[in-house]
N, C-alpha and C positions, 0 to 999 in steps of 0.2 A: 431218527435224529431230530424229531419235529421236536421245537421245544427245550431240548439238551442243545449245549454247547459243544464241539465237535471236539474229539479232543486230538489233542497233534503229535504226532507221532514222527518218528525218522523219517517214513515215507512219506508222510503230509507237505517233507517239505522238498522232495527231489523235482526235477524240474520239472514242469507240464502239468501237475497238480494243483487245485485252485487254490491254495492256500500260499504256494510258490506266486503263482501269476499274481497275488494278491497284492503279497508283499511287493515283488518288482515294479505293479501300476505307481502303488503309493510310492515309493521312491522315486519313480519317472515323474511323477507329479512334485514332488519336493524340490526337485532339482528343476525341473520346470521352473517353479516359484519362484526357486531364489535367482537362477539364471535372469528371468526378467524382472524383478530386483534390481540386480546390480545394473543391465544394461540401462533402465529408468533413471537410476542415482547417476550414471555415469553422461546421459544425455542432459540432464538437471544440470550437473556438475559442469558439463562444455558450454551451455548455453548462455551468452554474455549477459551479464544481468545489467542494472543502471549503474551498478557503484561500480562497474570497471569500465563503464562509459563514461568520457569527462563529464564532470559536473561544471554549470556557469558558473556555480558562488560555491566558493571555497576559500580554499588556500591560496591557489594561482587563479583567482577569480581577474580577468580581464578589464580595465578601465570602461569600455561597456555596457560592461554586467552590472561593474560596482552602478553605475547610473543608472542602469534602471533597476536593481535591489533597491537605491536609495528614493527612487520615484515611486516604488510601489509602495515601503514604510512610510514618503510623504503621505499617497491618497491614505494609507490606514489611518495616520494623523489627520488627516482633511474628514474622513467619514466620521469618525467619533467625534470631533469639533462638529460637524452637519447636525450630530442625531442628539448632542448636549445642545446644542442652542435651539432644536426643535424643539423636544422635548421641556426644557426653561418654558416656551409658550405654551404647548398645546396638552401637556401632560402625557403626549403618548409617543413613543419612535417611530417611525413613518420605513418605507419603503425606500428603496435607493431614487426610484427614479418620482418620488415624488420631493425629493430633497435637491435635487441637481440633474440636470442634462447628464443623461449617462455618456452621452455622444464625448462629453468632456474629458471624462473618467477615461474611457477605451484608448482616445488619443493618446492622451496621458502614459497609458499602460497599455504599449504593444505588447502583445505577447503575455498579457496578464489575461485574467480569467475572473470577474468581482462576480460573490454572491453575499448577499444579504438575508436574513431570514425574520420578520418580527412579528410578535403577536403586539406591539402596542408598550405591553411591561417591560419588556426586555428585547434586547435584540445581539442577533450575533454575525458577523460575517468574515470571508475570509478570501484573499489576494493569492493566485496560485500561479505557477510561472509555468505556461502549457509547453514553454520553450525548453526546458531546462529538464534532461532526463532524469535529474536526480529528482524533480519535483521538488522545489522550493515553494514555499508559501508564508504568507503571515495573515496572523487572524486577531481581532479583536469581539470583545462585547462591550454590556453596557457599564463596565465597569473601568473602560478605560485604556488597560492594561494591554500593551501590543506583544504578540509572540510570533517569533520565526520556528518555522518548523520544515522538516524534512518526511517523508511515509517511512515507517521501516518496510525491510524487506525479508522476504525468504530467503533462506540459506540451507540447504538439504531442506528438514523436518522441523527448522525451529527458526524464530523470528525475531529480526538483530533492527538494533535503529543503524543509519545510516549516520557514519561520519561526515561532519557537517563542523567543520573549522573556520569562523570567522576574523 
């Protein structure tokens, strides 16, 4: 049979025969697969994500929260006024902490998290709230424009933004 294909016959497939035992592994193995499958999805499935953890800034966002969301959009407003009247002098964006005492900043923003990134031409950074499990943030560049944002997240196999209602 070196070389040929075996071919199958009534007996090939009574029980205790390799073609029997064949067929049985790969089913034991399918079922296998998909068994731990579902227990995976079903572990995914129980495990509390952030969006069914409260969120600080929302809907029922707490007086607070709302104060410091609106402390950390001041610094975003403070750093891009810092990096336009550098900039007006020296032609290039600078660093955070060569623009102001960052010691200012942090007080400022308990609970906030500032990074800045610049090559000079451009620069970009962004205020994240280490507090807040939904992860709130807001970022600007050198163009001005402030934006609040939230991370999406996992949901099974596919990835959703996070409601985020101001």
């Amino acid at each position: 049979m070196a070389g040929r294909r075996a071919k199958l016959t009534g007996n090939s497939l009574r029980p205790g025969s390799r073609v029997w035992r064949g067929r049985v592994y790969e089913r034991s193995l399918a079922c296998g697969a998909i068994t731990a499958f579902v227990l995976a999805s079903a572990l995914v499935s129980t495990r509390p994500s952030s969006a069914q953890q409260r969120c600080l800034h929302g809907q029922d966002e707490a007086r607070d929260q709302i104060a410091r969301r609106q402390r950390a959009l001041a610094a975003t407003r403070q750093i891009n006024n810092m990096e336009a009247s550098t900039f007006g002098g020296t032609r290039a964006y600078q660093p955070l902490a060569q623009m102001a005492p960052v010691s200012i900043l942090e007080a400022m923003l308990e609970g906030f998290r500032v990074h800045l990134a610049t090559d000079g031409a451009t620069y970009l950074f962004s205020i994240k709230d280490v507090l807040d499990p939904c992860g709130f943030a807001c970022f600007s560049d050198e163009g001005g424009i402030i934006y609040t944002a939230q991370p999406i997240r996992q949901v099974g196999w596919r990835w959703e933004a996070r409601e985020c209602v101001r």
